[in-house]
LOLUM-995996 format. One record per residue (C-alpha): residue number from 1; residue in one letter; x, y, z. Coordinates in steps of 0.02 Angstrom, whole numbers, padded with zeros to 5 digits. Layout:
BEGIN
NUM; A; X; Y; Z
...
***
This chain:
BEGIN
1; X; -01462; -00997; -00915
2; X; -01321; -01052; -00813
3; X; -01403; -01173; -00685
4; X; -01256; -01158; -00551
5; X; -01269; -00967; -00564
6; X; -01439; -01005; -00463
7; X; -01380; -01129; -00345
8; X; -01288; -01101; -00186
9; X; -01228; -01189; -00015
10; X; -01402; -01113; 00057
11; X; -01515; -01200; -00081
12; X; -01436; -01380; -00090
13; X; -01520; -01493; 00030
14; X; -01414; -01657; 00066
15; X; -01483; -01805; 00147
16; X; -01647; -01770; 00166
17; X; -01789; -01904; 00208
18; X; -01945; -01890; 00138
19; X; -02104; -02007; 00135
20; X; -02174; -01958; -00009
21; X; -02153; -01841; -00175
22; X; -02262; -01704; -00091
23; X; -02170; -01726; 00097
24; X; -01995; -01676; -00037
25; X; -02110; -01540; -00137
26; X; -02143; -01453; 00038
27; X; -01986; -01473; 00114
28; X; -01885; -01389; -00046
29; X; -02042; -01230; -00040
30; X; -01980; -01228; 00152
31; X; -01808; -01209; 00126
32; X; -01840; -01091; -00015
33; X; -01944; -00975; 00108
34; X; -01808; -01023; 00257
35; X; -01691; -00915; 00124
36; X; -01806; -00789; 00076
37; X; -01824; -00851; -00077
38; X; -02001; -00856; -00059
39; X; -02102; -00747; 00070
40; X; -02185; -00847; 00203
41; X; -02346; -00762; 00168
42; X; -02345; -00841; -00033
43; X; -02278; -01012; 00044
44; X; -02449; -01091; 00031
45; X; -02523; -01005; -00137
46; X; -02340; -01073; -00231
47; X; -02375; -01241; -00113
48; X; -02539; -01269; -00219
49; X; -02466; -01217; -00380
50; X; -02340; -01336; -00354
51; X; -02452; -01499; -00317
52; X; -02577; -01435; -00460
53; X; -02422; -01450; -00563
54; X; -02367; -01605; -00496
55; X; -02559; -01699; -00500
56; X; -02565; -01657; -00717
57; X; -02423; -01729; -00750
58; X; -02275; -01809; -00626
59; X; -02092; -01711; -00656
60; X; -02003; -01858; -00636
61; X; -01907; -01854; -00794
62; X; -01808; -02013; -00769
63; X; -01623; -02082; -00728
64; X; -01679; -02042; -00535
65; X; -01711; -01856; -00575
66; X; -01865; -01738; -00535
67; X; -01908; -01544; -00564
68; X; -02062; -01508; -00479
69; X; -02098; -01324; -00551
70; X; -02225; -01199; -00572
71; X; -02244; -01007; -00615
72; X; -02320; -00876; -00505
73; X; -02321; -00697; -00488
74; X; -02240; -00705; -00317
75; X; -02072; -00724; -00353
76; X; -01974; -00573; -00444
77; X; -01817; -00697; -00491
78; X; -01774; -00890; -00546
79; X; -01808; -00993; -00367
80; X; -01693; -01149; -00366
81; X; -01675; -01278; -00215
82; X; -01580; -01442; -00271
83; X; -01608; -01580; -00156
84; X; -01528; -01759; -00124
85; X; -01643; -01911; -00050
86; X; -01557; -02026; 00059
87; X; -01674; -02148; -00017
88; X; -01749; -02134; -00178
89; X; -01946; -02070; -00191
90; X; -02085; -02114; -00297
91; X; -02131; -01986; -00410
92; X; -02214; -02082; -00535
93; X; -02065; -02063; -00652
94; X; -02089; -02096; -00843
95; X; -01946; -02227; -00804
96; X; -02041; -02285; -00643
97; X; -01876; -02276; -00561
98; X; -01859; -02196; -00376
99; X; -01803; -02007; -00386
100; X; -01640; -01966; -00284
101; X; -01613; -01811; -00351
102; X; -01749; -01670; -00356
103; X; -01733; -01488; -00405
104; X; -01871; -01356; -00378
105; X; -01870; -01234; -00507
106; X; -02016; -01080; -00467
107; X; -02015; -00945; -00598
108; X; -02097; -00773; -00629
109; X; -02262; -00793; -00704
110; X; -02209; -00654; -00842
111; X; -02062; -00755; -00894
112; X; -02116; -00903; -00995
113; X; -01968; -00925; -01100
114; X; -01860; -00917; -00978
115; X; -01958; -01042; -00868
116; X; -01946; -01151; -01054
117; X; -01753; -01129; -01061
118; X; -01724; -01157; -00887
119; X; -01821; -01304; -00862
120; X; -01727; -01388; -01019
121; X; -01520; -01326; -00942
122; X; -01586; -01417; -00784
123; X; -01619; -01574; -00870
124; X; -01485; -01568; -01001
125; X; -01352; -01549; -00836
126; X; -01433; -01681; -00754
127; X; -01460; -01818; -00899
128; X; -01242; -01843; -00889
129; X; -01243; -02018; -00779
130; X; -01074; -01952; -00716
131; X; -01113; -01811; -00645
132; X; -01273; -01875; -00561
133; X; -01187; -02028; -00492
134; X; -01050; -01886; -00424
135; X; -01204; -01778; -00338
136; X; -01271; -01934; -00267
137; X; -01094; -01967; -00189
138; X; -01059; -01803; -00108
139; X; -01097; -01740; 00041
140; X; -01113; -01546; 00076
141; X; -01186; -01445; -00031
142; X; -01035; -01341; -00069
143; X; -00949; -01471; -00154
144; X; -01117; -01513; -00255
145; X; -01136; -01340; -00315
146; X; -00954; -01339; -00364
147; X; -00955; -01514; -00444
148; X; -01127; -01429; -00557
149; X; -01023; -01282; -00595
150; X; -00880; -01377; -00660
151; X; -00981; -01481; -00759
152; X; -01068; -01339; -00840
153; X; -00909; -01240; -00874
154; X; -00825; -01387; -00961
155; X; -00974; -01413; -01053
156; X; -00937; -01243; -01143
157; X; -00786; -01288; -01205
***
């Protein structure tokens, strides 16, 4: 799974301020129902699936990254929203650094494998220290869903 083929100018949030882990968590579910990504109606039933996730184990994977995720019966297709913190946010990280860069992956319940494969393309494309220095340095979300697709493209060659 390509992850820029899920990602657009709609779905990157840039320079967003949030308090707290669940304050980002919420705010990435909004924008994902803002798109109709998500119906408004499921918002809160994905919400709690979400934090459940979060509360077993933190998705902060290290180097600054997190991928809050869950799988519901809700959504019919892969749900991305890619965010970048103005300040970094504790998510309990394995690394205990701050997260800066957070991507909220929501996948249909029926497609565990993909949810598998997806969830590993996210944080193979975000372990390069380039390109995550490069997201943290841009500002609109075109160019950081251009600078992603790049990356992965070169990356097949």
């Amino acid at each position: 799974m390509i992850v820029s083929d899920h990602l657009n100018k709609d779905n990157v949030l840039t320079g967003v301020h949030a308090r707290s882990r669940w304050e980002l968590i919420d705010q990435l579910l909004q924008a994902a129902v803002k798109n109709r990504q998500v119906r408004g109606e499921d918002g809160e039933e994905i919400k709690k699936a979400l934090f459940e996730r979060e509360k077993s184990m933190s998705t902060g994977i290290g180097k600054g990254v997190a991928i809050p995720h869950c799988s519901t019966d809700k959504v019919d297709d892969i749900v991305l929203v890619l965010a970048i913190t103005d300040i970094g946010v504790n998510f309990n990280a394995v690394d205990n650094l701050p997260v800066r860069i957070t991507v909220l992956l929501i996948v249909p319940k029926d497609k565990l494998t993909q949810h598998i494969k997806t969830l590993a393309n996210i944080a193979k494309v975000l372990s390069n220290d380039a390109l995550r220095q490069s997201l943290l340095e841009l500002d609109s979300p075109e160019s950081i869903v251009k600078a992603i697709r790049n990356f992965e493209k070169n990356a097949k060659k």
